[in-house]
Residue, then its C-alpha position, 0 to 999 in steps of 0.5 A: x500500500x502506498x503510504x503516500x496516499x491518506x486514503x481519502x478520495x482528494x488525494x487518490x488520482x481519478x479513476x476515469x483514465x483507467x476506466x476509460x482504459x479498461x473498456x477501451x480494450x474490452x471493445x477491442x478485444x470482443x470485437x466491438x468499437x469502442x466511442x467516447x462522448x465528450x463535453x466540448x468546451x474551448x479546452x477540448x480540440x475537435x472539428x466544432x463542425x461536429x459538435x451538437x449541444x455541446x457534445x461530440x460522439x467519437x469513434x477511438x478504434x484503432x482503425x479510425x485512429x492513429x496514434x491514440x494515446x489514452x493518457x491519463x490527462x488527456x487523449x490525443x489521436x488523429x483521425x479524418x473528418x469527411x476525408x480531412x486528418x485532424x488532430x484530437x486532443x480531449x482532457x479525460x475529464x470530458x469524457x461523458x461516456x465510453x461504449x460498444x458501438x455494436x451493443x451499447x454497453x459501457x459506462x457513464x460519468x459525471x461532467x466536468x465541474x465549471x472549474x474544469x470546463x472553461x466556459x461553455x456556452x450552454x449547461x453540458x447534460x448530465x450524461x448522454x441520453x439513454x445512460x445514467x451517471x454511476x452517481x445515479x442513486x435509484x436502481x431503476x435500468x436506463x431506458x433507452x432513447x435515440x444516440x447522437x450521431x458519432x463524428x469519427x470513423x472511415x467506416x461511418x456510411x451508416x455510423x449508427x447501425x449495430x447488428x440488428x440494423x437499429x442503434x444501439x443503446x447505452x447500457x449501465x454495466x455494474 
């Protein structure tokens, strides 16, 4: 144990990098594609064409990335944005959500305080439609509404179509 640390909450690091980490690679070892929804602010770098309500879907497969670097501050890749490469760059605080694609599942957290977003124009959501915030204290299961469109993706003809032919929707795993 490391003696560092006073074991109270202020002091441990966030545990969203390595969450968002760890279903990272769950999508990709079964096969799915991993998304993050991200609250967009002036400190998070994305195409702003892309933005809706403050809010972009991104597709983080290896196939629609290079040099994806999930970090524990930030996550920065490249990927084409209707043929044009740009680079990402995303605080891992605003990250909202990561998810399968092909099924929904994944998790949601909280988004970033007002310290931590600089300024954005309208109040982020408290959690992409369809998926509650782990800090959710009834245990009643999500019910799911319509996802926004992902914005990244050389595969993304039809970017929300899983393998019924529908979207998907998130779904809380415990």
């Amino acid at each position: 144990m490391d003696d560092s640390k006073d074991g109270g909450a202020s002091s441990a690091s966030s545990t969203r990098p390595y969450l968002i980490r760890a279903l990272h690679e769950w999508c990709t070892d079964n096969g799915f594609t991993p998304y993050i929804a991200v609250h967009v602010d002036r400190t998070v770098q994305v195409p702003l064409e892309y933005v809706s309500n403050n809010e972009i879907v991104l597709n983080v497969g290896f196939d629609a990335t290079s040099n994806l670097d999930l970090g524990n501050e930030l996550i920065v890749f490249k990927a084409r944005f209707g043929g044009v490469a740009r680079e990402i760059q995303v605080p891992v605080d605003h990250v909202v959500a990561i998810y399968a694609r092909e099924n929904g599942q994944g998790m949601a957290f909280p988004p970033p305080t007002p310290e931590e977003s600089a300024a954005a124009p309208r109040p982020a959501p408290s959690a992409p439609r369809g998926l509650r915030l782990a800090s959710d204290a009834d245990s009643e299961p999500p019910k799911p509404e319509p996802e926004p469109t992902p914005a990244a993706g050389p595969e993304d003809d039809d970017p929300g179509a899983g393998p019924s032919g529908g979207r998907p929707a998130l779904k809380r795993i415990k």
